[in-house]
Phi, psi and omega in degrees: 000141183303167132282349194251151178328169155293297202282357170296331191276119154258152196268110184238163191185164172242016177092345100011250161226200195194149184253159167212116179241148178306219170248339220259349186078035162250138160239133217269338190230103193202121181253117157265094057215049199211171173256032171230019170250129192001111192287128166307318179260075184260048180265356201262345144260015198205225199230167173320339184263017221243332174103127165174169190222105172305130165211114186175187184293118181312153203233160172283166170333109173090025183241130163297153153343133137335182163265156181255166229263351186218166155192158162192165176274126128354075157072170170303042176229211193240017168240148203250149202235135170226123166256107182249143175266110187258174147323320197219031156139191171240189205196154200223142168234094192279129174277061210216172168240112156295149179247096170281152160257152191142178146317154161294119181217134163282164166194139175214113177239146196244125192252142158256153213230334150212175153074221178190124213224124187297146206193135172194140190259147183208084177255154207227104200278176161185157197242183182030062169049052154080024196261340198254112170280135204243175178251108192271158170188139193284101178240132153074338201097027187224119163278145170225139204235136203223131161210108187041234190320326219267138117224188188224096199270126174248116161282134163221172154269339173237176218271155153226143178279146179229097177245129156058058194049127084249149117287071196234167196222070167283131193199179191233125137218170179274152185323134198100299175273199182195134185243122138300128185219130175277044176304116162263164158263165147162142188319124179285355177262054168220128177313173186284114213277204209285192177249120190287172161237105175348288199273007174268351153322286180295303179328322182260351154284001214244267225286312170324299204263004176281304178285320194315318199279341179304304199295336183258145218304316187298144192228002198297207172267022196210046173265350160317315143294320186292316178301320184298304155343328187264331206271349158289305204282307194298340193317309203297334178303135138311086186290344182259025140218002190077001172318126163232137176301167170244356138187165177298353196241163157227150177065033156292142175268145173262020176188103186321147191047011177285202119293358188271042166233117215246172215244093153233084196238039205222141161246137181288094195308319176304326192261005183265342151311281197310304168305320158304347195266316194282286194319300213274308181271062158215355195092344201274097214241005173264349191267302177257024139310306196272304200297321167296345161267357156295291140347302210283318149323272188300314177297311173317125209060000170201068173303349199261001165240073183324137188244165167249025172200167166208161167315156174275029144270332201104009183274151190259329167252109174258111184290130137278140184241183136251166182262036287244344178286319161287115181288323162105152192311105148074059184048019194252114198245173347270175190268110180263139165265183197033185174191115177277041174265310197324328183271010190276143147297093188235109165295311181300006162261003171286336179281278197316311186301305184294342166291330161277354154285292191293337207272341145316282165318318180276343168314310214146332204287167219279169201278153186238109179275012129316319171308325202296298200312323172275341174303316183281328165316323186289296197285006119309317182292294180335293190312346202271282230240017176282339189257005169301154167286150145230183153281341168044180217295318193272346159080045182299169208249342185264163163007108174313138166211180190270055232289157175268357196278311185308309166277031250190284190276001157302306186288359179282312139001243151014285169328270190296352161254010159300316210278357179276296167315318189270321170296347178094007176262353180207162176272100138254203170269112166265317156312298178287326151254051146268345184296302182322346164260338172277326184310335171305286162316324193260350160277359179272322168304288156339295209260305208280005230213136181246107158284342184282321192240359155085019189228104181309107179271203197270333168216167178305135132106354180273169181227355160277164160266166187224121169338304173330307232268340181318330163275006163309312164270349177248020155264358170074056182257336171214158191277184172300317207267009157325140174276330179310331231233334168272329191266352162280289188334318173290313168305315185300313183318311215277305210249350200249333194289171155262179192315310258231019211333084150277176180240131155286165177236062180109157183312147168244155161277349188044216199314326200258174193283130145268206140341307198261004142083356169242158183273156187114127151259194168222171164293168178305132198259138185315290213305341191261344161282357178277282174330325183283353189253300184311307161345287194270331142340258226300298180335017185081342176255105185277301210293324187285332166297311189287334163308298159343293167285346159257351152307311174301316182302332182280328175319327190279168191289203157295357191232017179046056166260166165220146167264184166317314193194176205215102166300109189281356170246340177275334202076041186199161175297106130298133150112186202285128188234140310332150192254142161293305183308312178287334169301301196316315173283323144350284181306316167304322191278296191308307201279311176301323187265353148265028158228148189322329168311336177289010139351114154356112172216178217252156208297171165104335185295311182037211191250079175254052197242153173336142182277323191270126179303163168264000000 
């Protein structure tokens, strides 16, 4: 079973599925030929027999790799460079998926760089998520591995033994040269696909993140994140259908050795909204082209029952199971596939989805009248099921409650398409639901609001807080210089921060069911600390916002990743890795503090803001 951290691993990918290799050059994680398929690498929930592939400098027998002594991504892409300084010279190992139409395929080339350095590749395929042993064999001089649909073709130059399931290779090279491995997916009833060529493979993944990264718009001081940020979020996209995943991985925990760990390897309509929101005040207006056509997709024949996540295809059931053979990352069982939230009642996502279709509409992108027609289908079911209890943003596990963030973004709903309806662009009861946004409004203001303590809280009639609410001003539900609105904000920081002041996103319980109906606490969640730096922006404390968002920027690893949430007592990254949600809000963050606007400003603008970064 590994030692190493979540943020020891990097994310290399084609808009496909995606890998995650190690500081040590092992890749513990790579689901084929989706990122919601089965995994091939499952070591990174289990153990080494579990499938992954040791590549570095030799080691003694049954030992992973050093770490390697250097790494960085090659420039503004995804391809990853790992360097070791050995006794006897060094030697560098690149890493990337070209993003290609095709099969999926790794290549991995190992350069030597001075001297001359014993070297051994050691892959152990496996197909269902390491429960599968596959039947290996030599065709033609290509080895391949066959398990029922799967198989898996590795090309080399050089000969590898194939022992006890092993795939290995020891071999030495020297300053100058490069030894190459070639991994395909492929259908096992489909012939063998072609033998790619390495390095023209890299060039045209080199020349892909050259131009991708070219279209963007941000010019601020902090782009160096924002890119790699943006450059994660495009990872996560699913390209043959616009689907984005909320990460590549599933049951990394949000609290070591616990329960608290699900399978988000699905998108999720808030954060794949949200991300469109990031991608789009960034330049990127074909990303969110393709994700409205997906929706659109996905949504299609039965809009009035929304889910709040789907398959990257558009599948609506994803069942949960465990896995009882993954022992789970650092013991934290059980290793769940699927996520039984897909059946939750969440409102706010009728707000997120519609905000992002306007915030589309307000780039420029071109008119869709099937997007309007579904927007008004959504604010019909909503008006009917806006005064419903739900489960609200966080997918508790407990009780239906009134959450206020959920009506929050019910009135947002709302909002923006009176503001569709008043440009003339599409026809409704415009009257009635303008009644229907103050009445919205004045119950949340009524039932959701603690006068004692000056604080919007987490359900009607509760006294605890909730991170969620932090977003009241910047959906323009109230303006920033509200006092309702300043005394949250100041309330959630005073009872939600840890010491170390990240933000939770509500109280935990330690052993007993807390609100979310689980036992366990977690870590500080990224994304509601981020949210806490815009926050005290717009209130006017900028310089304390801006401190905040670069204690989060330290959080990130050496290749400037984040996972879900940062465990404030061990000091490390928890939960499903890289998390889309926590970059986005990055981005978000990043773009509000370089612009002047952030000032109290007045209500109904919320993050109705320039498309174009500054």
């Amino acid at each position: 079973m590994t030692n190493h951290r979540i943020e020891d691993y990097a994310l290399i990918g084609d808009m496909r599925t995606a890998a995650l290799v190690c500081r040590d050059g092992t890749i513990d994680w790579l689901c084929l030929p989706r990122f919601d398929s089965p995994a091939v690498f499952a070591g990174l929930l289990g153990n080494d027999e579990h499938g992954g592939w040791q590549l570095g400098p030799s080691s003694l027998p049954g030992r992973r790799p050093a770490d390697a002594t250097r790494r960085s991504y090659r420039g503004d892409s995804l391809i990853l460079e790992s360097e070791w300084d050995t006794a006897h010279g060094t030697v560098r190992v690149t890493d990337f998926m070209p993003p290609q139409a095709g099969t999926p395929q790794l290549i991995r080339i190992v350069e030597g760089v001075t001297g001359a350095v014993r070297m051994r590749s050691d892959l152990r395929m496996r197909f269902g998520y390491g429960q599968i042993v596959p039947w290996i064999r030599v065709d033609s001089g290509r080895t391949v591995a066959v398990a029922g649909p799967d198989s898996l073709w590795l090309d080399s130059t050089l000969t590898s033994q194939n022992a006890a399931a092993r795939t290995s290779t020891d071999f030495t090279v020297k300053a100058g040269e490069k030894v190459a491995f070639s991994l395909v997916w492929r259908s096992s009833h489909d012939g063998p696909p072609e033998v790619s060529v390495p390095n023209d493979a890299l060039e045209a993944t080199e020349d892909f993140w050259r131009s991708w990264v070219g279209r963007c718009t941000y010019r601020g001081p902090y782009r160096d994140a924002v890119v790699r940020s943006l450059i994660t979020l495009k990872a996560l996209t699913y390209a043959p259908t616009g689907g984005i995943v909320a990460a590549p991985t599933t049951s990394l925990p949000e609290d070591i050795g616990g329960v608290r760990n699900w399978d988000y390897r699905y998108t999720w309509l808030r954060d794949a909204a949200i991300t469109l929101s990031a991608l789009l005040r960034t330049g990127y207006r074909d990303e969110a082209r393709a994700w409205r056509e997906w929706l659109l997709r996905a949504v299609a024949g039965d809009p009035d029952n929304l889910q709040i996540m789907y398959g990257i295809g558009g599948e609506r059931t994803l069942p949960e199971t465990q896995l009882p053979w993954l022992p789970g990352y650092e013991g934290s069982a059980p290793v769940r596939v699927g996520n039984a939230a897909a059946g939750q009642l969440q409102l706010d996502v009728y707000g997120e989805v519609v905000e992002a279709l306007h915030l589309a509409h307000q780039s420029g992108l071109d008119r869709h009248d099937s997007a309007h027609r579904l927007q008004l289908r959504l604010i019909d079911t909503l008006e009917r099921r806006w005064c419903e209890p739900d489960e609200g943003i966080w997918e508790v596990r407990g009780p239906r409650r009134h959450f206020v963030h959920s009506k929050v973004m019910a009135w947002t709903a709302i909002d923006r398409t009176i503001q569709l309806l008043e440009g003339g662009e599409i026809d409704g009861p415009l009257t009635r639901w303008r009644q229907l946004r103050a009445a919205i409004h004045r119950e949340v203001c009524e039932r959701g609001f603690d006068p004692e303590r000056h604080t919007f809280t987490q359900y009607y009639g509760s006294k605890e807080l909730d991170a969620s609410v932090l977003l009241i001003p910047q959906v323009g539900f109230l303006p920033p210089d509200d006092k309702r609105v300043i005394g949250t904000i100041e309330a959630v920081q005073r009872e939600l921060c840890t010491p170390d002041g990240f933000l939770l996103r509500y109280p935990t319980d330690g052993a007993r069911k807390g609100v979310d109906g689980l036992p366990g606490d977690e870590g500080a969640f990224l994304a509601c600390s981020f949210w806490l730096a815009d926050g005290l922006a717009m209130i006017g404390r900028v310089d304390e916002a801006r401190r905040l968002f670069e204690k989060l920027l330290a959080l990130r690893n050496d290749i400037g990743l984040l996972a879900e949430e940062w465990d404030p007592r061990l000091k490390r990254q928890v939960g499903n890795y890289p998390q889309a949600f926590s970059h986005l809000t990055l981005v978000g963050t990043a773009l509000r503090l370089g612009d002047l606007s952030v000032l109290p400003r007045p209500c109904g603008a919320g993050v109705r803001e320039q498309v174009v970064a500054s």
